[in-house]
C-alpha positions in Angstrom: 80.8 63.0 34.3 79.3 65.7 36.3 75.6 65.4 35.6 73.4 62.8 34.6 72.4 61.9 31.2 68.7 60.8 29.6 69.4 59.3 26.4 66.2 58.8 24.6 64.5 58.3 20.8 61.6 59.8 20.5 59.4 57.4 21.0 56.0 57.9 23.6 57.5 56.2 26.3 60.4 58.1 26.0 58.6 61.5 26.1 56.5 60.3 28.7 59.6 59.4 30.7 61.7 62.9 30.2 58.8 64.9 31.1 58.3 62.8 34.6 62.4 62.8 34.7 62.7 66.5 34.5 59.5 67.2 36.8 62.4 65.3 39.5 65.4 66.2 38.5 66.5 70.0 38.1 67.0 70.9 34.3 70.2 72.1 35.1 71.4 68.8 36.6 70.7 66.4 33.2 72.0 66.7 30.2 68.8 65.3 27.9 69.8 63.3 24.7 67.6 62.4 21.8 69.6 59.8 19.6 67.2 59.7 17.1 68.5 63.8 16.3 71.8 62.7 17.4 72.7 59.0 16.1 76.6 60.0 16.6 76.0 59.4 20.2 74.4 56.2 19.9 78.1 54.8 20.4 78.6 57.0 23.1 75.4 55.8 25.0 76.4 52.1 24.3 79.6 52.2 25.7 78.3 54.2 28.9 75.7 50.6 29.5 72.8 52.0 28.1 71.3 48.9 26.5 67.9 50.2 25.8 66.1 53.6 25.9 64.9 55.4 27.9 67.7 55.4 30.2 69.1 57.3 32.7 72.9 57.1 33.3 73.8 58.6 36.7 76.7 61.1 37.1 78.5 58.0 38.8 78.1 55.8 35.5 74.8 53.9 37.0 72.6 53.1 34.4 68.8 53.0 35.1 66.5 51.6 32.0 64.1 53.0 32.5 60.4 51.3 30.8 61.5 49.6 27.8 61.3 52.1 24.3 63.8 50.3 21.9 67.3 48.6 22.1 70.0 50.5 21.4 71.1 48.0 19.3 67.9 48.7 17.0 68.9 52.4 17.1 72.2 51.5 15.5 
């Protein structure tokens, strides 16, 4: 992985948390993913260790939860 990824659902705390994530971190630098438009990656975001969104997962594979939104077992 060579940037990070914000996987997220929609929901306020969610929104809340991109726009303070991207006021950080260069656009260019995360890749911003809203599973409730794209519910093919939910699998992709579980198996990465995102366990609940919002979550940050690092370009090294840390995940960061990040507040607590929804599981991602909810979003399945």
């Amino acid at each position: 992985m060579t940037k990070a990824i914000f996987y997220h659902a929609g929901c306020p705390v969610c929104v809340s948390a991109e726009t303070d994530l991207l006021s950080l971190i260069p656009s260019n630098e995360v890749a911003i993913v809203h599973l409730g438009s794209e519910p093919q990656k939910i699998k992709e975001a579980a198996h990465a260790g995102v366990q609940s969104v919002p979550a940050l997962v690092l370009a090294n594979g840390n995940v960061l939860h990040i507040n607590f939104g929804a599981s991602i077992e909810d979003l399945k």
